[in-house]
C-alpha angles and dihedrals in degrees: 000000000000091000107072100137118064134168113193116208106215131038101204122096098305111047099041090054092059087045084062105041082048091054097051092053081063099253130142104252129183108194106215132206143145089217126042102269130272092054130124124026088343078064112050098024120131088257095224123142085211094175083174091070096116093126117099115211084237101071120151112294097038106117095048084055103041111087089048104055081044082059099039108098087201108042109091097243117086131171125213087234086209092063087048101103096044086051105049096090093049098046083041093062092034092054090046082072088064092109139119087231096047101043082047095063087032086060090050089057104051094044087067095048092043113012084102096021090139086048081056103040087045082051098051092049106039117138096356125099092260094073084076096069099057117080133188124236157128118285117203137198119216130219137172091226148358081254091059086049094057092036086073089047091134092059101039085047079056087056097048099048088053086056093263109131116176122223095228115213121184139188126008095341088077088068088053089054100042103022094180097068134093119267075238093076104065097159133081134182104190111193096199115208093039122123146205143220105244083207115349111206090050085053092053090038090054090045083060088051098053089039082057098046084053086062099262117151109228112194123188106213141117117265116228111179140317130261111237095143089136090038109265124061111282095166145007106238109220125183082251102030158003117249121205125218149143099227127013125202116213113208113131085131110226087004090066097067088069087049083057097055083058092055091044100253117120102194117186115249141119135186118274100213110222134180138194138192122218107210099202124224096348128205091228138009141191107280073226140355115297130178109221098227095204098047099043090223133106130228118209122177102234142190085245092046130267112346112199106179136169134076113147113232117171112205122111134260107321113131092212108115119227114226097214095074104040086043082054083052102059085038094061099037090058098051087056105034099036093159091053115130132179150178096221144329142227132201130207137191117200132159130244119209100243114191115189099251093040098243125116129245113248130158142045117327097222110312088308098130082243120122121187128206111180146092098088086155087185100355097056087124093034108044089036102095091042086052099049096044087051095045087053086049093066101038096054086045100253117142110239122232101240129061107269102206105096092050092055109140086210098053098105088065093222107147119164 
């Protein structure tokens, strides 16, 4: 095995399932990040291990749609006007997969990263105290209407051709299932053998710990560049240190599109800015996980509350959070949950890696020595564990499963 030193760039889902995985091949691993692990999207994610995500947001009809949802105060999608002009390459590739043959293969792509993602996430976790924190359940889609339902058929007929077939209820018997949402939701699509995170950041942050009491290093510093003076990686360069190894893994999420410019390699790909609400120590919760069709946002019963996440903003990295979005939110949740009632209430802003074809980049840059793992645009929790086992796989020289090519880091063909 000529890779027996590796330093992995990223200690959110991602990264500290392939530090597991690495170490369980038997390898010497150093987990690297410039924040404790578990933060970031791997923090304030819906939580949800929603293995029937095989629908990209850019699905056929989507260009023609898109400035006016941008313009629509009350449509979840908003756009920071001021980041418009630096944008516009990158919306303009995004939206050409708006295609019925690219969300198609698309599709086919993220069925293979998250079509077993509980059977993952139950494999990381086996035997160690983080497999506490997943749970199995139903997750539900929720619509007005049957109309509403078959409204979204494209993407249902994307599902079941992945092998996810809804249970459909319908009528007042939604409100028996689901007793929390409003009489004007009278349709259901339950996806039974799916899973959720009871708090996900503590999840994350109990995977490091295991992946420490393995005798992994994690070190919390910033990454800088890599060494491949000699033409394949030979350290990791920190702010503090330099850290030597014989293969490295990128997958600090939105932070690893500024390491590939390092490497030469420009990819296409911007935050999506989400946001979610907790809703602490709520009156009343979901019996499961549902996305709330309408609203584009999930809602996911957590350790911390109620946890409704979601809204789409484009507009860079500002931590400053928008009020439009988060005010849309509340809106929304209350339309659906009126009888909600809760204590408090804390908000939260994090960014998705967003490429423009929605797939993540996984694989060997080259014959570097570096592997990347990141780009999960939706599926960053879901996908995670899949991602980090395949990633292992290729560094200790084993052959995955699933067909690679989709997934290539140098697919945009954007070399400096």
């Amino acid at each position: 095995m000529k890779n027996t030193k590796v330093a992995v760039v990223g200690a959110g889902i991602v990264g500290t399932a392939a530090a597991i995985w690495l170490k369980r091949a038997g390898l010497e691993v150093t987990l690297i990040d410039r924040q404790p692990p578990g933060r970031g999207a791997s923090f304030g994610n819906g939580g949800i291990l929603a293995a029937c995500s095989v629908v990209p947001v850019t699905t056929p009809g989507l260009l023609q749609k898109a400035p006016g949802y941008a313009l629509d105060p009350s449509f979840p999608l908003f756009m920071r006007w001021r980041e418009f002009p630096r944008l516009l390459p990158w919306l303009m590739a995004y939206l050409g997969n708006a295609n019925d043959r690219d969300t198609r293969r698309i599709s086919l792509g993220l069925r293979d990263i998250v079509g077993d993602s509980v059977e993952q996430h139950k494999a990381l976790s086996a035997n160690t105290p983080a497999e506490t924190w997943i749970q199995e359940s139903d997750y539900s889609y929720v619509y007005r209407n049957r109309s509403a339902f078959d409204a979204d058929k494209y993407a249902w007929d994307l599902r079941r051709q992945a092998g996810f077939v809804p249970e459909q209820v319908e009528g007042p018997a939604v409100q028996e299932v689901e007793p929390i949402l409003s009489s004007d939701y009278q349709f259901l699509a339950v996806n039974k053998q799916h899973g959720f995170i009871l708090s996900p950041g503590s999840y994350v942050s109990t995977l490091a710990e295991v992946f420490v009491g393995m005798g992994g290093q994690l070190v919390e510093a910033e990454v800088k560049d890599f060494d491949i003076s000699t033409g394949r990686i030979t350290a990791v360069e920190t702010a503090q240190t330099r850290i030597e190894c014989d293969a490295a893994v990128l997958s600090a999420g939105v932070w690893s599109k500024a390491l590939m410019d390092k490497l030469g390699l420009n990819v296409p790909m911007e935050p999506e800015r989400g946001y979610h609400v907790v809703y602490k120590n709520p009156s009343i919760t979901p019996r499961s996980p549902m996305m709330l069709a309408e609203g584009k946002f999930v809602a996911t019963p957590m350790e911390q509350g109620l946890r409704c996440a979601g809204v789409v903003e484009f507009g860079g990295l500002s931590e400053t959070a928008s009020s439009g979005p988060l005010k849309l939110l509340r809106e929304k949740v209350h339309a659906f949950f009126p009888d909600l009632r809760a204590e408090d209430s804390e908000e939260w802003l994090g960014f998705r890696p967003a490429p423009t074809d929605s797939l993540p980049l996984i694989g060997e840059i080259g014959q570097s020595g570096i592997f990347t793992g990141f780009g999960h645009h939706h599926i960053g929790l879901t996908g995670g564990p899949k991602t980090g086992r395949l990633v292992a796989d290729l560094i200790a020289g084993r052959h995955p499963n699933c067909d690679m090519t989709p997934f290539h880091p140098q697919r945009f063909n954007k070399r400096r």
